[in-house]
N, C-alpha and C positions, 0 to 999 in steps of 0.2 A: 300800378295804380291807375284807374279810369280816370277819363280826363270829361269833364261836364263843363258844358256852354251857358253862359250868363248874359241875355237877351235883355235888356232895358227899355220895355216895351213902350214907344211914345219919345220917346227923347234921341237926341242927337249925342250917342255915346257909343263907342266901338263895343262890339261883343268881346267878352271877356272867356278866356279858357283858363282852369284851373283843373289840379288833379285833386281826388278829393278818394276817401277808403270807400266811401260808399255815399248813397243817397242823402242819407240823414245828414252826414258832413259836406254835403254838396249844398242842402239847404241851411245850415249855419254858417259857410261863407257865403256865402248869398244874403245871408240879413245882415253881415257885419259887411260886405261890400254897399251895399244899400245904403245900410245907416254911416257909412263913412262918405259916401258921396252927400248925402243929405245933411251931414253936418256940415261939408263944406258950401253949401248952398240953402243957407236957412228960408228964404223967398217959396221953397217950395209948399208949402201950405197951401197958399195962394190958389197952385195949380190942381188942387181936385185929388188925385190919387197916383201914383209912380206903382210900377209894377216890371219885378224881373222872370224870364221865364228860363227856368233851368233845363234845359235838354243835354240827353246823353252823347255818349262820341259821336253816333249816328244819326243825330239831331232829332233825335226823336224827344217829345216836352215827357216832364217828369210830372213838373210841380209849377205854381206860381207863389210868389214872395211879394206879397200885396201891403201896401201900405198907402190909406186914405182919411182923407181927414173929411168931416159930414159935420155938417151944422147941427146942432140942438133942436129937436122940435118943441114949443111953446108945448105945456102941460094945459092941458083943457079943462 
């Protein structure tokens, strides 16, 4: 099973390695590693956008796993 890299772009978090069947299951632990970290840190709102970038054995990037939160713009 390939092993895919979990980069947590902006924050002071160790890269994460996991094996995964393929891409698609690279990118669904990636939003449940994500949304586990961000449960345990609700304050992140605050901070604008968190973003993991998923690359292969060879560190090559696949995908990003974005998550941002953006104010309302007033209706005119």
């Amino acid at each position: 099973m390939p092993n895919y890299r979990f980069r947590f772009t902006g924050r002071e978090r160790d890269e994460v390695v996991v094996d995964c069947e393929d891409v698609d299951a690279a990118r669904n632990e990636a939003v449940r590693s994500l949304g586990a970290y961000l449960s345990e840190h609700p304050g992140f709102a605050d901070e604008g956008h968190w973003r993991i970038e998923v690359e292969s054995e060879q560190c090559e990037p696949l995908l990003h796993v974005i998550v941002a939160t953006v104010n309302v713009r007033p209706r005119r």
